[in-house]
N, C-alpha and C positions, 0 to 999 in steps of 0.2 A: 318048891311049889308044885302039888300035885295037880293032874287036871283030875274032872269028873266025869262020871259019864255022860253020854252023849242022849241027854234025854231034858225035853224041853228049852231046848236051846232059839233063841239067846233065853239066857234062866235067867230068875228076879234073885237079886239076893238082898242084903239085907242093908241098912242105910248105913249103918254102921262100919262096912266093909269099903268103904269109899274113902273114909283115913287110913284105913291098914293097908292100900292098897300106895299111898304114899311110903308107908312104914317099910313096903316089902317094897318098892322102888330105892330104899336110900340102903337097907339092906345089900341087893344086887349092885347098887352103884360102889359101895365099900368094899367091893371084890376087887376092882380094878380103876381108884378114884383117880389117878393121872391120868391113864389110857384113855379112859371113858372123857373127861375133861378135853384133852389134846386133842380128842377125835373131834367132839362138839366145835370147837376152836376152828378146827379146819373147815369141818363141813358149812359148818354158819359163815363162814369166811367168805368159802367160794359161792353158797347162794346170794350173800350180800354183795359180792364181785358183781358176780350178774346184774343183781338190780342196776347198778350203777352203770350196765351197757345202756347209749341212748336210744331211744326210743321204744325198744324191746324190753329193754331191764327187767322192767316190774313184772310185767309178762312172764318172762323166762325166770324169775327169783322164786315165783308162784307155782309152776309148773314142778319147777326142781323139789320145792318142799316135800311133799310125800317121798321123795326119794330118800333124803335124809331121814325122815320117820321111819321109812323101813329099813333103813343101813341101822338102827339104835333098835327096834325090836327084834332084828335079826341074833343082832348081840346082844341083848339079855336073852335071848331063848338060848342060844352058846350058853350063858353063864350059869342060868338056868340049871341046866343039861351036865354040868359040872365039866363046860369044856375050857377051852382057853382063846382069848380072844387076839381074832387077829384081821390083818385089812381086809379080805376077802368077806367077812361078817358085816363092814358096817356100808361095803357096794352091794349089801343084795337086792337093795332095790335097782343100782343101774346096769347088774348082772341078768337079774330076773326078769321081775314083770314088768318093766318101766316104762312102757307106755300105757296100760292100765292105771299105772301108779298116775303116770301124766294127765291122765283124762282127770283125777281125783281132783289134781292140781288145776284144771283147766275150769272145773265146774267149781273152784274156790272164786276164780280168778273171776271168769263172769257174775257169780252171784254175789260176789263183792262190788262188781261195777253197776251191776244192774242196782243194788240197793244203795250204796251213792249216787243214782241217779235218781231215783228216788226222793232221796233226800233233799238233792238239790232243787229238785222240783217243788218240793214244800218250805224253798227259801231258807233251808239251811246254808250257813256262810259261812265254813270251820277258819277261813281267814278274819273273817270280822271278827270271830269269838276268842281265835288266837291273839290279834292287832288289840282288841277291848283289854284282854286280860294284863298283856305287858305296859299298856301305857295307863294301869292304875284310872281306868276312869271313875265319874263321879258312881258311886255302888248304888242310886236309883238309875242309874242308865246300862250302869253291867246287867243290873238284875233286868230291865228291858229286854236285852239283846239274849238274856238265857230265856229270856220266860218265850221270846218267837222261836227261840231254835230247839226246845224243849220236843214241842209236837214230832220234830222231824228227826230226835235225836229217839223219845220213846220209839217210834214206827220200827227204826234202824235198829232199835234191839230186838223188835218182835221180829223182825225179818230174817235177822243175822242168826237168829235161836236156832232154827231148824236150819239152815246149813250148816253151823256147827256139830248138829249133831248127828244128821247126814254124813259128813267130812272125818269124823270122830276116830271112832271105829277101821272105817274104812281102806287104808292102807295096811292094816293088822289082817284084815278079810282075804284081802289080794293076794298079800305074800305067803299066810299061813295057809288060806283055804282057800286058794284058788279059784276064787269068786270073781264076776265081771264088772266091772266097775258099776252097772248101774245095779244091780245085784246086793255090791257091797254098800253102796250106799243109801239102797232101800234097809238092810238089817242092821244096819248100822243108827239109822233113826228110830226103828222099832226097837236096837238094844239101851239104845240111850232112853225114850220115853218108858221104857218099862222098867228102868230100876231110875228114874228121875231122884228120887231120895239119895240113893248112894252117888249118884253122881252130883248131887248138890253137894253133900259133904265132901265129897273129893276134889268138889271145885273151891271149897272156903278154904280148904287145905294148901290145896296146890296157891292158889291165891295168895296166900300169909306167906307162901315159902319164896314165891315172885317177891311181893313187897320187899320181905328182910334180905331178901340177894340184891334188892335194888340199892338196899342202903351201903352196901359196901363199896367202896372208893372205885371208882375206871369199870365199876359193871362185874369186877369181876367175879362176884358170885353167881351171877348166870352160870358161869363155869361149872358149876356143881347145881344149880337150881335147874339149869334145862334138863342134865341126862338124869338125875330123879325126874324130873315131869315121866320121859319118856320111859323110863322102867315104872312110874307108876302107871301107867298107860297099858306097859307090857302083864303087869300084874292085874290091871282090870280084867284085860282081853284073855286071859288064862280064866279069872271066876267067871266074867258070863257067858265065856263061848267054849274054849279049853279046847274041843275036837270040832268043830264047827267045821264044815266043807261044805263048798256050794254043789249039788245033787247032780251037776252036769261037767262036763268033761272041761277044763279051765283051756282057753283059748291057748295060742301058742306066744310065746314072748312080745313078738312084735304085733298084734292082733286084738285091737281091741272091739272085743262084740258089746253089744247093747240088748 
């Protein structure tokens, strides 16, 4: 995967690049599909460990995320690189910047609570709509209970869009170019609304390839479905950014500026 030069960054490319950037994710991932697999296994492991501490869980499962995103772009940019992958590659992020990485996680974590609060506010009841669904009610009363929770469910996608795609990028910005958390997640939404095209088609992609991992027995094609997400990820952040560095001196490990 070559980069480009460093001119008009983040660059538009073309809608089309938004499936090859899966293609060149499952590419990278056929270098080393056990390792890459084993690794996902653990790391998903121990963020899901977390979750399940009381009271904190969710909190700290949220926080930790970006970390694993950048321990899996670390290592496709090794595999990249034509190196060879080993555990030191997939701790970069709780080597490196990982309080940066944390603030990424931090601003998931409230903007996910803030907009379920929201929701809730507009009488959305994900238990009434769970409770409806399993005891087969009469289908003019389900259909009641989706047509009030509709409103609150459309809002919650307009809301979630742009921290999505604030969040995106972002962790890719920190480790590679040493950009500041809020830094990264200002070019991180201007890289996502500027190639919107490629990244719809990279999201129908990526989508179809969730679905079909879901079909398989115990989950376990997540195994192979998550670490292509993340090399397709890795493969986006190399076409629109490639050299991309934030223009100021990147804070020191433990330090996170705003």
């Amino acid at each position: 995967m070559t980069s480009a030069s460093n001119q008009d960054i983040p660059r538009k490319v073309a809608a089309s690049e938004g499936f090859q950037w899966v293609a060149a994710g499952f590419r990278l991932y056929r270098k080393t599909p056990l390792l890459l697999s084993a690794a996902f296994a653990m790391l998903f492991g121990v963020v899901m460990a977390l979750g399940l501490i009381p009271m904190v869980g969710g909190a700290l499962s949220e926080l930790a995320s970006p970390l694993m995103v950048a321990g899996f772009l670390a290592a496709y940019r090794a595999l990249d690189g034509g190196g060879e992958l080993e555990l030191p590659n997939f701790l970069a992020g709780v080597q490196g910047p990982a309080i940066p990485l944390m603030a990424v996680g931090a601003v998931q974590l409230l903007g996910t609570l803030l907009i379920g609060k929201i929701m809730l506010g507009m009488g959305f009841d994900p238990q009434a709509v769970i409770t409806a669904a399993q005891s087969q009610k009469d289908p003019a009363e389900m259909q009641a209970i989706l047509n009030q929770a509709m409103p609150a469910v459309l809002t919650g996608l307009v809301l979630f869009t742009p921290l999505i795609m604030a969040t995106w990028f972002a962790p890719a910005l920190i480790l590679f170019g040493g950009a500041r958390p809020a830094t990264a997640l200002g070019v991180s939404l201007k890289a996502v609304a500027r190639n919107w095209a490629a990244m719809m088609m990279n999201g129908i992609a990526l989508g179809l390839l969730l679905f079909l991992a879901a079909l398989v027995p115990m989950l376990l094609g997540l195994l192979v479905a998550m670490p292509v997400l993340f090399g397709s990820l890795y493969a986006s952040y190399q076409a629109i950014f490639a050299v991309w560095a934030d223009d100021s001196m990147p804070p020191p490990d433990n330090v996170v500026s705003f």
